[in-house]
SERONU-741896 format. One line per field, with one value per residue: residue in three letters; x, y, z of N, C-alpha, C in turn; residue number from 0. Coordinates in steps of 0.02 Angstrom, whole numbers, padded with zeros to 5 digits, m for minus. Layout:
<sites>
semar	(ALA|...)
nX	(X|...)
nY	(Y|...)
nZ	(Z|...)
caX	(X|...)
caY	(Y|...)
caZ	(Z|...)
cX	(X|...)
cY	(Y|...)
cZ	(Z|...)
rogu	(NUM|...)
</sites>
This chain:
<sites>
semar	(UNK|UNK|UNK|UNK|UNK|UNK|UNK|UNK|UNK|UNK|UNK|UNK|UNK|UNK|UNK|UNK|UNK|UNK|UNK|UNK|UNK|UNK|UNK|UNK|UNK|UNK|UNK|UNK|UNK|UNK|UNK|UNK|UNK|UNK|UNK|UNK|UNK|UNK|UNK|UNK|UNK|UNK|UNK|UNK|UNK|UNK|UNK|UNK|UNK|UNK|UNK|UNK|UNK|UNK|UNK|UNK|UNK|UNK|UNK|UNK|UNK|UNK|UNK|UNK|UNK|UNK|UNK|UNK|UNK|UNK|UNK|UNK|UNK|UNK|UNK|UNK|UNK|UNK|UNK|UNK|UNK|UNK|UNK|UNK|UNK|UNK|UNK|UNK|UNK|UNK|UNK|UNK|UNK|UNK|UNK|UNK|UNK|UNK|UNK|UNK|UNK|UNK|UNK|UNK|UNK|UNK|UNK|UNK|UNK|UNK|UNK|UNK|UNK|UNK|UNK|UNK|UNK|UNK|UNK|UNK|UNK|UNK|UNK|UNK|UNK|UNK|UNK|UNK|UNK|UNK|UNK|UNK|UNK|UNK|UNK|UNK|UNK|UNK|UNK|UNK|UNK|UNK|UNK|UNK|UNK|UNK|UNK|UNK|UNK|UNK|UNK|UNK|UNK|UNK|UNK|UNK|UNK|UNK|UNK|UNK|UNK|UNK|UNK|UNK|UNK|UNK|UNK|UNK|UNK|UNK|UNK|UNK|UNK|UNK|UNK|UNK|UNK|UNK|UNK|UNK|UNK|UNK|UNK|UNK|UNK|UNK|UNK|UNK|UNK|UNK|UNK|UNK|UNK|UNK|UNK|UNK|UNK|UNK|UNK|UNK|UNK|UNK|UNK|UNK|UNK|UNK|UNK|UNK|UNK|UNK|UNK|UNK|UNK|UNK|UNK|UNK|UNK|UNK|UNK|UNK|UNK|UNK|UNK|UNK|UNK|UNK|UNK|UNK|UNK|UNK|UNK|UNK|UNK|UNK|UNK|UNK|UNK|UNK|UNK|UNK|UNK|UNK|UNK|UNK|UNK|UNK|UNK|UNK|UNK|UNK|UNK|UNK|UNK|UNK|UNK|UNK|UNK|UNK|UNK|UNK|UNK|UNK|UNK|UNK|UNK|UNK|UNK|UNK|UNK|UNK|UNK|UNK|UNK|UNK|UNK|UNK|UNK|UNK|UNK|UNK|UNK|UNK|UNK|UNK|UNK|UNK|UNK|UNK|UNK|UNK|UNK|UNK|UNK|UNK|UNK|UNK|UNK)
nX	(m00603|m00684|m00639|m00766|m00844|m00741|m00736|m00875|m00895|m00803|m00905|m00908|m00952|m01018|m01044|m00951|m00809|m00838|m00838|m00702|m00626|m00663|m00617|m00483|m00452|m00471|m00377|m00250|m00108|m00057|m00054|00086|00121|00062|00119|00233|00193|00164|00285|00378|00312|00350|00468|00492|00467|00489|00514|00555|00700|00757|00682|00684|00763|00876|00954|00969|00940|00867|00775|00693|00670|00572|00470|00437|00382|00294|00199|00151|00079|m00026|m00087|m00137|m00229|m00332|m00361|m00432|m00441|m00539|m00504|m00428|m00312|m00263|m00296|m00190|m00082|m00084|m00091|00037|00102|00095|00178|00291|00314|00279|00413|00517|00495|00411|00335|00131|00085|00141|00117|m00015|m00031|00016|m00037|m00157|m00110|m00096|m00220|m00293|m00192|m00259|m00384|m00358|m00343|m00461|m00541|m00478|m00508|m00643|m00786|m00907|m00982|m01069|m01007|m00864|m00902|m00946|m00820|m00728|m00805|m00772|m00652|m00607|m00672|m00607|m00458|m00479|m00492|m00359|m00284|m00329|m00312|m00180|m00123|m00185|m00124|00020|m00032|m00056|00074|00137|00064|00087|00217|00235|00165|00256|00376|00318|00296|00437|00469|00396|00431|00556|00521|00480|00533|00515|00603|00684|00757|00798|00802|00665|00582|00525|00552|00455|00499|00401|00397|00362|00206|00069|m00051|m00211|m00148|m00027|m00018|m00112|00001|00087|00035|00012|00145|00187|00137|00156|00297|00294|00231|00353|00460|00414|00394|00372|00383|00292|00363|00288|00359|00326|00367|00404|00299|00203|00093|m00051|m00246|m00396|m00409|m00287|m00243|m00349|m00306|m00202|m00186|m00280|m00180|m00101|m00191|m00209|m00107|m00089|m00188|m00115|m00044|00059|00137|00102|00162|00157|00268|00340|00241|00200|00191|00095|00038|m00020|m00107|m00204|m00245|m00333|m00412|m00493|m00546|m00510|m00514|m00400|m00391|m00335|m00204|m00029|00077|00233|00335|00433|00563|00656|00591|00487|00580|00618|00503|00493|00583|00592|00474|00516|00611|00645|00771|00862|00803|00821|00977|00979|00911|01002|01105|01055|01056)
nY	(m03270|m03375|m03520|m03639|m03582|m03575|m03742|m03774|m03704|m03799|m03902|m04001|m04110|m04161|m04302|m04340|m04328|m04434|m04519|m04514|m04564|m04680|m04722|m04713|m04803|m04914|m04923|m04903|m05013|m04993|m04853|m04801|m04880|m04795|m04677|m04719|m04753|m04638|m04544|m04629|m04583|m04444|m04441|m04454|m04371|m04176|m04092|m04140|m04136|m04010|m03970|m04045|m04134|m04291|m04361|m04501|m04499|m04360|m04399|m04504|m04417|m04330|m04394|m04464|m04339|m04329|m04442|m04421|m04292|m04360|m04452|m04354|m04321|m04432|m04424|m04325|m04214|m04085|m03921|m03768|m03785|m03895|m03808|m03722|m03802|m03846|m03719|m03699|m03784|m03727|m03603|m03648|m03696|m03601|m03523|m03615|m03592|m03662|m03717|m03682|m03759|m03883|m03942|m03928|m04036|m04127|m04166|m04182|m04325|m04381|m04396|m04477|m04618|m04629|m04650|m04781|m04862|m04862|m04926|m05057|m05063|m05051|m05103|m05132|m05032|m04911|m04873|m04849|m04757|m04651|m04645|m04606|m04474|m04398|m04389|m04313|m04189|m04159|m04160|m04069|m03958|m03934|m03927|m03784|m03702|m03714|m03654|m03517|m03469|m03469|m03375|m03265|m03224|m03210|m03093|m03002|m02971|m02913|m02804|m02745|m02731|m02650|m02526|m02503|m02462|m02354|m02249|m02230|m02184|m02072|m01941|m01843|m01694|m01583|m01449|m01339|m01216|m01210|m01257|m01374|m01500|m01614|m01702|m01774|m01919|m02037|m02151|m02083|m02143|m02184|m02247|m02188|m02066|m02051|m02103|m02008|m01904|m01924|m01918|m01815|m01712|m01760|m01737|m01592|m01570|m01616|m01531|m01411|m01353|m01181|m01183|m01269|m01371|m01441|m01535|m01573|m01604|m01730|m01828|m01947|m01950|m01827|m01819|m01813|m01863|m01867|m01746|m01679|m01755|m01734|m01589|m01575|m01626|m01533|m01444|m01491|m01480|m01330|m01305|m01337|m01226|m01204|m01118|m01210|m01243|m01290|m01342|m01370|m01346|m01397|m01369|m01434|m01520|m01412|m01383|m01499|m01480|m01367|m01379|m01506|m01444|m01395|m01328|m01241|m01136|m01027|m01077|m01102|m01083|m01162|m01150|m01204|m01283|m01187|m01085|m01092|m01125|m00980|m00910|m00994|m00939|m00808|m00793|m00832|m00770|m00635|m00563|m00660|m00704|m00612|m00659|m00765|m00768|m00669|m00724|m00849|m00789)
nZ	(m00067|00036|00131|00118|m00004|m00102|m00078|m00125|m00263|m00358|m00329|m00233|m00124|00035|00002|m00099|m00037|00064|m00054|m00098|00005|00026|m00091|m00082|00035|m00005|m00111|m00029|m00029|m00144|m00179|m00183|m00296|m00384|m00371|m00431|m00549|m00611|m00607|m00685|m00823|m00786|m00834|m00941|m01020|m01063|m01008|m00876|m00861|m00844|m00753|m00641|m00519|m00563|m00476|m00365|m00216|m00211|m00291|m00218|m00098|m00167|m00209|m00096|m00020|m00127|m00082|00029|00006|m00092|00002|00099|m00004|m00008|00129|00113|00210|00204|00233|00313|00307|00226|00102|00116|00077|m00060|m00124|m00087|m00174|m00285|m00237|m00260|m00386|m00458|m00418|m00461|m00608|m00689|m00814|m00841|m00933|m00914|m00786|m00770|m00872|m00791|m00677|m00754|m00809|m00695|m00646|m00741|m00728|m00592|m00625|m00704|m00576|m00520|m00609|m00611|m00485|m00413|m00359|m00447|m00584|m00555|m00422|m00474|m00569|m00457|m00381|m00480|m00516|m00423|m00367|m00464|m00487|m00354|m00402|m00504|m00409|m00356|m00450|m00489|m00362|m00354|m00473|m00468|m00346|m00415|m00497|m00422|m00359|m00464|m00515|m00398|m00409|m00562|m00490|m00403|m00478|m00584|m00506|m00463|m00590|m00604|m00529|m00555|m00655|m00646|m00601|m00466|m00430|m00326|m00388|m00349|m00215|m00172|m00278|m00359|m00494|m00599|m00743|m00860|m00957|m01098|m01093|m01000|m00880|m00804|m00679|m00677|m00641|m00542|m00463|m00482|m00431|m00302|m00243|m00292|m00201|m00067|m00068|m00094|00030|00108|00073|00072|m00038|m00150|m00287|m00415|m00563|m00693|m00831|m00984|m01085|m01134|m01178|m01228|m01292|m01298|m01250|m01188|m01073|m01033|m01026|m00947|m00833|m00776|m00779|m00666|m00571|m00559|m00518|m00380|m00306|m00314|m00201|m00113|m00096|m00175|m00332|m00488|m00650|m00823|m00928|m01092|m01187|m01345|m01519|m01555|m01450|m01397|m01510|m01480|m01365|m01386|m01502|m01441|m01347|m01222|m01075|m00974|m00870|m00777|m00762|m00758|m00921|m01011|m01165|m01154|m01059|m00991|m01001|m00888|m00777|m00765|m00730|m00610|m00527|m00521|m00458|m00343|m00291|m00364|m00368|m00411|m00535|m00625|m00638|m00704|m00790|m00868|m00879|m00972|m01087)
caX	(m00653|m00695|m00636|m00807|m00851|m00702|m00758|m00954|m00893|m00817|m00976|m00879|m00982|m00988|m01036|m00890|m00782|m00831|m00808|m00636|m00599|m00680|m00551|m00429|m00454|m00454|m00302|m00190|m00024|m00065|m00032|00168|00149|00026|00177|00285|00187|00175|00363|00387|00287|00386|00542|00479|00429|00535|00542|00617|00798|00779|00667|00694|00853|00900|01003|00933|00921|00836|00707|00660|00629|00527|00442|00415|00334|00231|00159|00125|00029|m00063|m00103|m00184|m00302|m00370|m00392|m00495|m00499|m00539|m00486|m00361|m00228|m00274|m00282|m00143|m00040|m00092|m00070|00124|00143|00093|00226|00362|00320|00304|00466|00564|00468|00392|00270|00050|00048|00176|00094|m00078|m00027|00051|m00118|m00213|m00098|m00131|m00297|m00277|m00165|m00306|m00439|m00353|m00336|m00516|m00566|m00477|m00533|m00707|m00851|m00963|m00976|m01091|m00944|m00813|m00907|m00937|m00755|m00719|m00833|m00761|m00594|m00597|m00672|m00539|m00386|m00483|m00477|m00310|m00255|m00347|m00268|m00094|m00142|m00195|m00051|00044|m00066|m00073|00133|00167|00036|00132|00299|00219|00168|00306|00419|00312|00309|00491|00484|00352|00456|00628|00511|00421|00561|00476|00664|00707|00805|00818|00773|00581|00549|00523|00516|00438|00487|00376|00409|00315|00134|00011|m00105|m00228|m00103|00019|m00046|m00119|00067|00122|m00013|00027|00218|00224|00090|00195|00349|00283|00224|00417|00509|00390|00390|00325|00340|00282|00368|00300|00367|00271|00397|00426|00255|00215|00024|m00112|m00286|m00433|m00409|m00221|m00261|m00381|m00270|m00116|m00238|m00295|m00125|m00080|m00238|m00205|m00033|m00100|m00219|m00063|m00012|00127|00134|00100|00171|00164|00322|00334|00178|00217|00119|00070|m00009|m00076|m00172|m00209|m00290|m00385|m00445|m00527|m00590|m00514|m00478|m00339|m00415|m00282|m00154|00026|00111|00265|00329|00507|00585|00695|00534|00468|00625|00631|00459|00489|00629|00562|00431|00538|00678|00667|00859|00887|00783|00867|01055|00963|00901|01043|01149|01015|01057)
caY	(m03323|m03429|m03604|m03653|m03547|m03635|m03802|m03759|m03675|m03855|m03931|m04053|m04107|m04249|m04385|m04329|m04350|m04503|m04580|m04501|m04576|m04767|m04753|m04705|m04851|m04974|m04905|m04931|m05009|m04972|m04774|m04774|m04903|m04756|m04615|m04720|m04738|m04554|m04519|m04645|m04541|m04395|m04449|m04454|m04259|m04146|m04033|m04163|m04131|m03937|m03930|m04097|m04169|m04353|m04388|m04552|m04477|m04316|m04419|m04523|m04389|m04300|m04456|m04465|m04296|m04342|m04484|m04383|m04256|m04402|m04488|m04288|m04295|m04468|m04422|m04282|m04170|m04012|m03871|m03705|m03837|m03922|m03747|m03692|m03846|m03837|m03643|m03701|m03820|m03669|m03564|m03704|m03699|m03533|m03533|m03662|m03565|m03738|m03719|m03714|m03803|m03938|m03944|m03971|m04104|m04177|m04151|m04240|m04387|m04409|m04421|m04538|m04664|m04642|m04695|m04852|m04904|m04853|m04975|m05115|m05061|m05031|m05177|m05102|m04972|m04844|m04860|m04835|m04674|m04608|m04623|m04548|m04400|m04365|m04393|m04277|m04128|m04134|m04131|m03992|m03906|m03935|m03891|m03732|m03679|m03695|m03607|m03467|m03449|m03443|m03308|m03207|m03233|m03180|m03012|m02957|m02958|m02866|m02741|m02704|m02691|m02572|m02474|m02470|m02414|m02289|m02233|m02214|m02140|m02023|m01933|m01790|m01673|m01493|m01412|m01232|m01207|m01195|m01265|m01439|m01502|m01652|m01711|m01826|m01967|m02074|m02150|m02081|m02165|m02169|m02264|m02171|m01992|m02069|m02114|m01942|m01833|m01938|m01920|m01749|m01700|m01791|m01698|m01536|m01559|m01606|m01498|m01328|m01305|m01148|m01188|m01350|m01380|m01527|m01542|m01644|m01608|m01785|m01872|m01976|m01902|m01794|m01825|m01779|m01888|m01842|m01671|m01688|m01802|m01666|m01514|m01626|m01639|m01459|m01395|m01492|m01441|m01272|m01312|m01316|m01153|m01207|m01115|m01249|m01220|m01345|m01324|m01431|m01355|m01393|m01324|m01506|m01514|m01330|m01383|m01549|m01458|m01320|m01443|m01555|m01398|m01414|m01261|m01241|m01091|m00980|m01114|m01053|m01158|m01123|m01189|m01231|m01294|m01144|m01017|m01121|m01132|m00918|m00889|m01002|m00919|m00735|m00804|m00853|m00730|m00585|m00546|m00713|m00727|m00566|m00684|m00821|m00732|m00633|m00797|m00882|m00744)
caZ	(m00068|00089|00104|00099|m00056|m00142|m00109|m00164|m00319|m00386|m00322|m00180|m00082|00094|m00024|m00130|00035|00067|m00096|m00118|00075|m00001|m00154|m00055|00063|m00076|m00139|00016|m00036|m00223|m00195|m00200|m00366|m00426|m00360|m00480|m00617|m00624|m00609|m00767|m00843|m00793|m00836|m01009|m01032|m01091|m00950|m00850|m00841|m00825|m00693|m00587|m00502|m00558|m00409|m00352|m00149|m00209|m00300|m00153|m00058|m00175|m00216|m00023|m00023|m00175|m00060|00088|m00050|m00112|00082|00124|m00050|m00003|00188|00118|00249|00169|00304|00266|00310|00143|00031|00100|00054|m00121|m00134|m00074|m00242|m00329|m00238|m00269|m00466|m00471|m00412|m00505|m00659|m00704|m00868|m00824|m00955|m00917|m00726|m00793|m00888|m00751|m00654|m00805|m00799|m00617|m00648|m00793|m00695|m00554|m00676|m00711|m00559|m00516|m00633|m00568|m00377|m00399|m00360|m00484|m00628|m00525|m00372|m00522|m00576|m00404|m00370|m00531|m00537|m00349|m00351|m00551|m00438|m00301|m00426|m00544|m00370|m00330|m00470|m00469|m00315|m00374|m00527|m00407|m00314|m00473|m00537|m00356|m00346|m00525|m00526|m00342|m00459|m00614|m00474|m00382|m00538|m00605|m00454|m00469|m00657|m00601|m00474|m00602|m00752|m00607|m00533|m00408|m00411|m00317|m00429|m00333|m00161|m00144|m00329|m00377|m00561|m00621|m00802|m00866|m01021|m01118|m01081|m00935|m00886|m00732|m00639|m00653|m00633|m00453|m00416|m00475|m00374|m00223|m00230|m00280|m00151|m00042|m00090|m00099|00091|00161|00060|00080|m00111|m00165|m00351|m00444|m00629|m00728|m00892|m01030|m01187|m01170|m01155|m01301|m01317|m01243|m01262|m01162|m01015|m01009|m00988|m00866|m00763|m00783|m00728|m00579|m00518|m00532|m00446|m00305|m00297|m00282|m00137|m00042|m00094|m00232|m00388|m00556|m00696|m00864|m00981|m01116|m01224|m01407|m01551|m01579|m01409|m01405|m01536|m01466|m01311|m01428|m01534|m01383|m01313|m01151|m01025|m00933|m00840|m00751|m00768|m00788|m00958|m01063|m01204|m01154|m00975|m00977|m00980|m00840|m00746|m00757|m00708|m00568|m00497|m00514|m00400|m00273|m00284|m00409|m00388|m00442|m00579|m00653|m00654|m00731|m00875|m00907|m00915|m01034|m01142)
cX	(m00640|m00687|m00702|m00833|m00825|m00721|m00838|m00924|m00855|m00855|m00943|m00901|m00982|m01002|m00992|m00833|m00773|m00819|m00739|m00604|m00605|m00633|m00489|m00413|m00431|m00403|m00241|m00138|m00010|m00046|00042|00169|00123|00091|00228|00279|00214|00240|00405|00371|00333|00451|00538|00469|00488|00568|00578|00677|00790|00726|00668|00736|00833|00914|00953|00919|00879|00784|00661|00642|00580|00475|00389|00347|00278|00161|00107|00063|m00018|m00117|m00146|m00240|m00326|m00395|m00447|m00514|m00497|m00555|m00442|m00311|m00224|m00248|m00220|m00075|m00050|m00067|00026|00141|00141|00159|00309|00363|00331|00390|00517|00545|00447|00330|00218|00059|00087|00156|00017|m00102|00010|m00006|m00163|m00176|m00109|m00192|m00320|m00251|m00225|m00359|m00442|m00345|m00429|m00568|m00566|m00487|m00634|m00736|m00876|m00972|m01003|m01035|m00882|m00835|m00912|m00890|m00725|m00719|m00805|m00673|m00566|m00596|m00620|m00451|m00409|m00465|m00404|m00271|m00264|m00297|m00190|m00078|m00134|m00165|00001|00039|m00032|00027|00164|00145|00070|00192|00290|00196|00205|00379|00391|00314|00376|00501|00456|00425|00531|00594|00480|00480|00557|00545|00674|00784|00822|00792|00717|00542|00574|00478|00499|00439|00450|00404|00370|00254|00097|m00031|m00147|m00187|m00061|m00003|m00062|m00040|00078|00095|00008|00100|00223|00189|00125|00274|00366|00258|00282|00462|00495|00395|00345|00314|00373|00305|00355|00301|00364|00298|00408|00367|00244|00125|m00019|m00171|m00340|m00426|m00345|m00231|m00285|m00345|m00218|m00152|m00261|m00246|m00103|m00118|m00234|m00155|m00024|m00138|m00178|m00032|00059|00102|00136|00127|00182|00194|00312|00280|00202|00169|00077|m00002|m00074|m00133|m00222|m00271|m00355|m00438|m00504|m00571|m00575|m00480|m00424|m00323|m00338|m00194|m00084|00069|00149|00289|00407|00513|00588|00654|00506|00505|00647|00577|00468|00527|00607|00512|00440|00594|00701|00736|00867|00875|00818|00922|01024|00952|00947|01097|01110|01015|01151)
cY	(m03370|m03522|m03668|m03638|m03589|m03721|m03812|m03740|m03749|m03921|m03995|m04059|m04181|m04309|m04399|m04359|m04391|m04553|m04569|m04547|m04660|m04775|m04759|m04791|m04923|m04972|m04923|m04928|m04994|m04912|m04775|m04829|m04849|m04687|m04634|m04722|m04679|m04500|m04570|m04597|m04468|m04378|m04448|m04382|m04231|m04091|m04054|m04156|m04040|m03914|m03977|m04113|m04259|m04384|m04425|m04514|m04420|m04329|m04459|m04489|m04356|m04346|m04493|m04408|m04319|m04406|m04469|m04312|m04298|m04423|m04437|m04282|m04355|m04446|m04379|m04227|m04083|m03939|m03813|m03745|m03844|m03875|m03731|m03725|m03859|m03786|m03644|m03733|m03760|m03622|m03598|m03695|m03648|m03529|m03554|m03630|m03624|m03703|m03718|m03761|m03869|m03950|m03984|m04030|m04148|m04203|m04210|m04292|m04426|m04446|m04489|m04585|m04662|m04677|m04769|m04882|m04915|m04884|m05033|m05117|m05093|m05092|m05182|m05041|m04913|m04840|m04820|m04765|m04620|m04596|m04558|m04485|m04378|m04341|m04314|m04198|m04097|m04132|m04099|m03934|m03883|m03919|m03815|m03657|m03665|m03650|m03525|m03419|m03428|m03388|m03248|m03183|m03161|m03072|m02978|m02924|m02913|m02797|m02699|m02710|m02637|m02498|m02453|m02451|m02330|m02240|m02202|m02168|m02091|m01981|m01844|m01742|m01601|m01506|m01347|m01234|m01170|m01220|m01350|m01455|m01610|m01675|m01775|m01857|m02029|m02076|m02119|m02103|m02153|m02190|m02221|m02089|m01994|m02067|m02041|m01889|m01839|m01923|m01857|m01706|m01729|m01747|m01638|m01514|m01575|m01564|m01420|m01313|m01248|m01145|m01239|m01344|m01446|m01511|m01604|m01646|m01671|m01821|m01873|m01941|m01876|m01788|m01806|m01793|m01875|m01778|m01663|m01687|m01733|m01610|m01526|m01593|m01552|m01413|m01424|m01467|m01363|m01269|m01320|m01289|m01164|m01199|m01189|m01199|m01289|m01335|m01386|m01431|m01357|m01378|m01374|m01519|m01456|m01360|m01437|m01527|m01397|m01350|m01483|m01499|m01396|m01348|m01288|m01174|m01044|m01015|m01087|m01103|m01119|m01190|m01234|m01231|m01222|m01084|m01030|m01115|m01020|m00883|m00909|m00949|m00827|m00755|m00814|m00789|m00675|m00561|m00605|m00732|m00686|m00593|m00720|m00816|m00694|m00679|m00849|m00850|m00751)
cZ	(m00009|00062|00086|00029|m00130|m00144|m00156|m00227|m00365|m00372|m00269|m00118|m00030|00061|m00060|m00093|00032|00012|m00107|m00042|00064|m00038|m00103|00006|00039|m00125|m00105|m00005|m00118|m00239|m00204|m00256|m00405|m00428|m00423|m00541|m00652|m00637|m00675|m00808|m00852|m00847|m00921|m01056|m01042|m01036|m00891|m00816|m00829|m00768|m00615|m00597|m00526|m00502|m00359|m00279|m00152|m00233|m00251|m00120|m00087|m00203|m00135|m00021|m00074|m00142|00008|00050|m00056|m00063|00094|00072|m00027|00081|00187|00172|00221|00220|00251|00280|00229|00077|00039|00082|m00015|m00158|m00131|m00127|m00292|m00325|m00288|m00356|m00501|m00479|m00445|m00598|m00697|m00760|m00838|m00856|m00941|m00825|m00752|m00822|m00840|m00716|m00684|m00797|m00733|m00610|m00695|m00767|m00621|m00567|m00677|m00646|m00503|m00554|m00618|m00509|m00360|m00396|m00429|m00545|m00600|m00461|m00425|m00535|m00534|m00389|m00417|m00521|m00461|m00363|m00435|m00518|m00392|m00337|m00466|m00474|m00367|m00370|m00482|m00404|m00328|m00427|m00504|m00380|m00365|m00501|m00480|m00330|m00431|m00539|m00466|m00391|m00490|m00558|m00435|m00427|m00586|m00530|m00455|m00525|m00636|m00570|m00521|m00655|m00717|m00575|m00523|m00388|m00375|m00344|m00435|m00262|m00178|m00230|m00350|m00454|m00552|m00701|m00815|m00955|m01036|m01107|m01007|m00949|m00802|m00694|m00620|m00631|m00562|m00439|m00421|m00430|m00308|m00207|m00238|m00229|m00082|m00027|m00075|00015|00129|00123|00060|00025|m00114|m00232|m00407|m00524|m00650|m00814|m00934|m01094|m01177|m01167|m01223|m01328|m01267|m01272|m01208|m01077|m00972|m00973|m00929|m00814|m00739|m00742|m00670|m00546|m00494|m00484|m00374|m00265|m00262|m00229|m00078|m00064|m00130|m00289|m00438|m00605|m00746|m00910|m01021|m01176|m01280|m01447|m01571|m01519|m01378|m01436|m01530|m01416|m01348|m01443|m01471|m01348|m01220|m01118|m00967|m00882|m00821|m00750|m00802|m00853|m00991|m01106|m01190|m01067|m00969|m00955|m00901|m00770|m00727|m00730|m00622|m00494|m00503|m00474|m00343|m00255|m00352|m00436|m00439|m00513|m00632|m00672|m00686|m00785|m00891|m00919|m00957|m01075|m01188)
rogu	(0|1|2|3|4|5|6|7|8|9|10|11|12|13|14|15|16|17|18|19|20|21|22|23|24|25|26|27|28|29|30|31|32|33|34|35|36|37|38|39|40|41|42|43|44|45|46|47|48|49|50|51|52|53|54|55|56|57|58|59|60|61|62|63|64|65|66|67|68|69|70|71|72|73|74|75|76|77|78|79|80|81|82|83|84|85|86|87|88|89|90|91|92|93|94|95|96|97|98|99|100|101|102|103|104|105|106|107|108|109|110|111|112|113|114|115|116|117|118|119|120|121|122|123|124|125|126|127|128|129|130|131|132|133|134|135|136|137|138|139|140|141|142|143|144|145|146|147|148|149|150|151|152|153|154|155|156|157|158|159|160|161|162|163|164|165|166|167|168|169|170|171|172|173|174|175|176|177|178|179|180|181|182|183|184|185|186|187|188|189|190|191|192|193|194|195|196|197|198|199|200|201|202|203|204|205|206|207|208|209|210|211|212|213|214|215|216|217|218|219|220|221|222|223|224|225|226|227|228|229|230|231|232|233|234|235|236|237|238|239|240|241|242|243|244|245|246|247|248|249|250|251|252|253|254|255|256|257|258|259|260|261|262|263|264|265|266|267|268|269|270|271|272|273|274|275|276|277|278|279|280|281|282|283|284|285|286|287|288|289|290|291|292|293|294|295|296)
</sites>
């Protein structure tokens, strides 16, 4: 969303501006008694002591910053300077893992200690509400923004820790020269089936596999879309000329796939690794497959 976009969408508009730029004017030396109200206030909250320093020199300065914050919402100038100094309280809270909800209420008290003194500033009751309804807009924004960032910070995380689960519960192995298995566990879903096609497709093109094992005895269910996804992966597998094979069929899922009506056309499947693991290897190396089965015996 365009920085324009963002200000249109909480309706802030140049007469907005200018009345937030009039309060602000009429506020002057009143803003660092309003910085301290607000840090009374603080000091009262519970979250307090575990997420802010005491230490009289570390509150001055962040007391400082809070005034230099303050000084940039009355100057009003609404630029990507602006968002992206908002988007940075977001990072910072993020960060410190600071409560929404103990932010928002910090937010609302702002606005509340603004009020009052937007009462005693104002000439007039229609000046008082223009300030108001201006100044209400530009800290719903602002808090918005930090919100945002919060959100856009936190969903990066959730996706590159699942990428590294994927990545641990996905693992793409050669386990014979020219055969690469894949055991799979627990849920598939579209997600992950994309990761798996791309990695073992991936796989299968630096290591020259000529034959693909994915074993599904551990997947927690198969239903129509599973299937699908699973038969996907193998036919592409074979479009670059590597045997599939799907070990792992139980009589649970046999009848799972019967049942649903779903083909599995020429598709090679057994019911156990070990069948899987003997087909493969007679495909690559007949001698071999001969020692393999006579020591599984």
């Amino acid at each position: 969303m365009t920085q324009n976009k963002v200000f249109a969408r909480f309706d802030i508009t140049q007469d907005d501006v200018a009345a937030i730029r009039e309060f602000g004017a009429k506020l002057g030396d009143n803003l660092r008694s309003f910085v301290l109200d607000w840090y009374e206030w603080l000091q009262q909250q519970d979250e307090y002591d575990t997420f802010f320093d005491r230490r009289p020199d570390v509150l001055e300065r962040v007391q400082s910053l809070q005034m230099d914050h303050w000084q940039s919402f009355f100057e009003c100038d609404l630029d990507e300077r602006y968002i992206a100094s908002r988007r940075k309280i977001g990072a910072i809270h993020e960060h410190i893992q600071l409560p929404n909800d103990a932010y928002c209420a910090g937010m609302n008290m702002s606005f509340q200690l603004l009020k009052l003194r937007i009462n005693e500033l104002a000439s007039n009751t229609k000046t008082a509400n223009r300030w108001a309804d201006a100044t209400s807009k530009l800290v719903n924004l602002d808090t918005y923004l930090a919100l945002d960032e919060i959100t856009r910070i936190q969903t990066e995380k959730i996706r590159a820790q699942s990428n590294a689960l994927m990545e641990v519960s996905t693992p793409v192995t050669p386990i014979w020269e020219g055969i690469l298995l894949l055991p799979l566990l627990g849920i598939i879903d579209s997600a992950r089936t994309q990761y798996i096609m791309n990695t073992t497709l991936e796989k299968i093109s630096t290591t020259r596999t000529q034959v693909f094992v994915m074993d599904i005895s551990g997947v927690s269910a198969v239903d129509t879309a599973v299937a699908n996804q699973l038969i996907k992966i193998t036919k592409a597998t074979e479009l670059m000329g590597c045997k599939s094979i799907i070990s792992g069929i139980s009589p649970a899922i046999a009848r799972t796939l019967v049942e649903l009506g779903i083909s599995i056309g020429d598709l090679q499947t057994t019911s156990t690794l070990r069948d899987a693991f003997e087909i493969a290897i007679r495909h690559i190396d007949p001698k071999n497959a001969m020692l393999v089965k006579s020591d599984s015996h």
